[in-house]
N, C-alpha and C positions, 0 to 999 in steps of 0.2 A: 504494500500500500504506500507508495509513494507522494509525498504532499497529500496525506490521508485521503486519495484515492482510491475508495476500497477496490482488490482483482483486479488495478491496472499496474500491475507486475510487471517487471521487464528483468531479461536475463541477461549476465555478463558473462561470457564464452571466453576465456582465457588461455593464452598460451604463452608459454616461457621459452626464450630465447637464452639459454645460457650459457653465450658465449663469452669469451674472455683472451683478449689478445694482450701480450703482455706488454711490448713498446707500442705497439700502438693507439692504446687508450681505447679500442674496441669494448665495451662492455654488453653485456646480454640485457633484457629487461621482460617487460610481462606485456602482450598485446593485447587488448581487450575487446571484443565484438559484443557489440549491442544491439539483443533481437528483442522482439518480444518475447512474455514468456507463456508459457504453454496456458495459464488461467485469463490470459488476459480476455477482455471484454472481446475486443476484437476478433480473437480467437475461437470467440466461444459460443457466441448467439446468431451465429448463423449472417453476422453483417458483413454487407457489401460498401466498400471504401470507395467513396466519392473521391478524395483527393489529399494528396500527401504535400503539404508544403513547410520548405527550410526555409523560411524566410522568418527568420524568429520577431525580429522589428524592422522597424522603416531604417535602421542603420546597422544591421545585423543579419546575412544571409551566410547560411550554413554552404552551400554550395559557391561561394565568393572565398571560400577556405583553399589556399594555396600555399602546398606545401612542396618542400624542393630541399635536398642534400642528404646527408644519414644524420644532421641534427634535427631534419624534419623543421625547419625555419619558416616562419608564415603560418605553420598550425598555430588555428584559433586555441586558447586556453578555456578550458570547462572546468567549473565546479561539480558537485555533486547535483547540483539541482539547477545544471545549466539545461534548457531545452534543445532537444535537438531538432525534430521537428513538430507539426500536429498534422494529425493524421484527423480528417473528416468522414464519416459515414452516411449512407444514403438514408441514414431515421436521423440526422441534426442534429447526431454526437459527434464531440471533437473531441479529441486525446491527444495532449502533450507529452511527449517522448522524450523524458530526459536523460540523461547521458549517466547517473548515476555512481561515476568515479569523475576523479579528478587528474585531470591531464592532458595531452594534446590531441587536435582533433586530427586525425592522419589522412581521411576518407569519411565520404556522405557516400550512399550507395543511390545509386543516380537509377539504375535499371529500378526501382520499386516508381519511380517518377510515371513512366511509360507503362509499366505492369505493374500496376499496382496490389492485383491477383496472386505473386509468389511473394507477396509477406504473409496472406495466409495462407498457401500450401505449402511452403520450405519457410517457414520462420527462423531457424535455427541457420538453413546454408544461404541460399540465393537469394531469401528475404532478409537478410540482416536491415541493421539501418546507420549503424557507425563503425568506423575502427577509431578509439583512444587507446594512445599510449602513455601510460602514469609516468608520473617522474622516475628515476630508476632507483632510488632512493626511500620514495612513498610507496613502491609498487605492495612492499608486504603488506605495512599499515592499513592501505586501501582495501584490498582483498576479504584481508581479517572483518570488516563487517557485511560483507557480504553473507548469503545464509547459502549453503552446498545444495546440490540436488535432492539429497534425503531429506535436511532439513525445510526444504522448501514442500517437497512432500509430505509434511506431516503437518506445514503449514493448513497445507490446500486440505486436509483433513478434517480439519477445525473448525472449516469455515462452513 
């Protein structure tokens, strides 16, 4: 429940690079993909999405995110409760997608823009909606309050 939004969950897909180069200052870190999660609203009741838009404000567009080098320079910076995008549905619900860790924005995935159909058949692969990468430093901190797949299933138990 995000910004006490009850069941609009959204799940952080992580993977760790742990590489380590020793003169060259190369370090590994944790990449994070942001789907929805499997109870989300959107997921769940059968709704058809009208329209996905990153344009968070009139001087804020998630798709104006230009990143370039391996310091990743020009990713936007997100909070835990930065928006990523809002996602519209054809019954005159909107849901804001936020980004849920904090770190840089690496990728908007553009394909859900034109098909907006495989965020809900592949939520987890071809439907994602972000890549962030945490600081390399905050990467554990951040994780740690995330809740694991078991315990998110015994979340959805409860409710």
């Amino acid at each position: 429940d995000v910004k006490g939004r009850p069941c609009e969950d959204f799940c952080v897909l992580q993977h760790s690079n742990r590489r380590v180069a020793l003169l060259g200052g190369l370090r590994g870190g944790l990449i994070c993909v942001i789907t929805l999660a499997e109870a989300h609203p959107l997921l769940q009741s059968g709704k058809t999405i009208k329209s996905i838009n990153y344009q968070i404000s009139a001087n804020c567009s998630r798709l104006q995110n230009k990143v370039s080098g391996k310091s990743k320079r020009g990713a936007q910076f997100l909070t835990e409760l930065a928006p990523l995008c809002r996602i519209s549905s054809s019954d005159g619900e909107e849901y804001t997608i936020y980004s849920c860790i904090r770190g840089r924005l690496i990728e908007v995935n553009e394909n859900i823009l034109s098909n907006p159909a495989i965020l809900q058949e592949k939520p987890s692969t071809e439907g994602y909606i972000a890549v962030v990468l945490p600081k390399f430093e905050e990467s554990k901190s951040i994780t740690q309050g995330l809740l694991t797949q078991k315990e998110y299933e015994e979340v959805l138990l409860k409710r």
